[in-house]
C-alpha positions as CSV (number, residue, x, y, z in Angstrom):
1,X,0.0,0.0,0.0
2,X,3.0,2.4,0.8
3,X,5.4,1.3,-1.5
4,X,4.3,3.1,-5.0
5,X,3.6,6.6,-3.0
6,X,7.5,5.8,-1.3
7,X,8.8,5.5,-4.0
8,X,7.9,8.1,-6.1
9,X,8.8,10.2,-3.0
10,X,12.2,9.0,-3.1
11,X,12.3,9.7,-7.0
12,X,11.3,13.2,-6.3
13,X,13.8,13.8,-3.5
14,X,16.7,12.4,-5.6
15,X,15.4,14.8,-8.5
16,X,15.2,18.2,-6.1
17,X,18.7,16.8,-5.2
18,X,20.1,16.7,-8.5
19,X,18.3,19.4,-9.9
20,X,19.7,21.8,-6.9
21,X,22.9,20.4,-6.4
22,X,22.6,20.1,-3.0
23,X,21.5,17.9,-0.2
24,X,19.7,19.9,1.5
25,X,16.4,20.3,-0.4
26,X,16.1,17.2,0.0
27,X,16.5,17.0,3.7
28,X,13.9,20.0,3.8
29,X,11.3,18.6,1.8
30,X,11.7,15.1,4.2
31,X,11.7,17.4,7.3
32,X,7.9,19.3,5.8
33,X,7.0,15.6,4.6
34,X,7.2,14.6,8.0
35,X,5.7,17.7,9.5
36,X,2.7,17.4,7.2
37,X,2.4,13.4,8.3
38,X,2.5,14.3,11.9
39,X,-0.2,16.9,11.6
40,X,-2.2,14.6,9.6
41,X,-2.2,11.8,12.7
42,X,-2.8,14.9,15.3
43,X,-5.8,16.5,13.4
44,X,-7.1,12.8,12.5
45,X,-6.7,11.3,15.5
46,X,-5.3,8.5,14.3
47,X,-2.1,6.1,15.3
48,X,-1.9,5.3,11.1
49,X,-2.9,7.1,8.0
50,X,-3.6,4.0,6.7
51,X,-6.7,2.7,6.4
52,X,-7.9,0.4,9.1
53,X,-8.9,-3.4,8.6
54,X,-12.5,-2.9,10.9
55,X,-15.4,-1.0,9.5
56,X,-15.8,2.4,10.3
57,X,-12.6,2.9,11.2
58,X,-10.2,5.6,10.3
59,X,-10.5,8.6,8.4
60,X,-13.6,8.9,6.3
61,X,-13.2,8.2,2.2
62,X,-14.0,12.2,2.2
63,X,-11.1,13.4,4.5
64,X,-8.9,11.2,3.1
65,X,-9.6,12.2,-0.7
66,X,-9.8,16.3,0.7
67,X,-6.1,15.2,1.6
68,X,-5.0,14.0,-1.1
69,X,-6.2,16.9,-2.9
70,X,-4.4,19.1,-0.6
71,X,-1.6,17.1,-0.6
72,X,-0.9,17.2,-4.3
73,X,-1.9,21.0,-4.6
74,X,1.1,21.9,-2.1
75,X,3.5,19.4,-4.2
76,X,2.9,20.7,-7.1
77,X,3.3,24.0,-6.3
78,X,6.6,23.7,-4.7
79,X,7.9,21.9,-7.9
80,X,7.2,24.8,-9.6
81,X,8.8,26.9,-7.2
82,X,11.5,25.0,-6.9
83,X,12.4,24.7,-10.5
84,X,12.0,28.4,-11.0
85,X,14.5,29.3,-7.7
86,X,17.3,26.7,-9.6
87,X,15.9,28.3,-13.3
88,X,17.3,31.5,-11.7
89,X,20.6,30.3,-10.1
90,X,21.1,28.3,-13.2
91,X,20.5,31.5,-15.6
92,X,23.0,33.4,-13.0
93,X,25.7,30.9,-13.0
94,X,25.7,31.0,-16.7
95,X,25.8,34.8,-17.1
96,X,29.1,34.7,-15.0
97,X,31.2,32.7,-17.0
């Protein structure tokens, strides 16, 4: 269940790390990854995001999908932002040579 979504996690971390050149973007986004997965268990009340085996259990279909709306909105944004910030540093670094 949390292998595909792990995965392309990973893929995207090793990307913001090649694409920046750095480590740390990649430490970041794990660090607000995290943060947002913590939150999620507080404000769910839950001790998994995953859904449960018993019926009735867990997060409702609707919170869950509200989530995952949510969830993409704010990845897709900061892949955008991101690639602009090392569009910019890239254009720079060229300009100086």
């Amino acid at each position: 269940v949390t292998f595909v979504p792990l995965a392309l996690l990973g893929t995207y971390f090793a990307f913001i790390t090649w694409r920046g050149a750095s480590l740390g973007y990649a430490v970041t986004g794990h660090v607000v990854n995290n943060s947002i997965a913590v939150l999620a268990l507080y404000v769910f009340d839950s001790e998994s995001l995953l859904p449960a085996d018993a019926a009735g259990a867990g997060p409702s279909v609707a919170a869950l999908a509200a989530t995952g709306v949510i969830a993409t909105a704010v990845f897709l944004a900061s892949l955008v932002l991101f690639w602009q910030l090392t569009a910019r540093r890239e254009a720079a670094s060229t300009n100086e040579r």
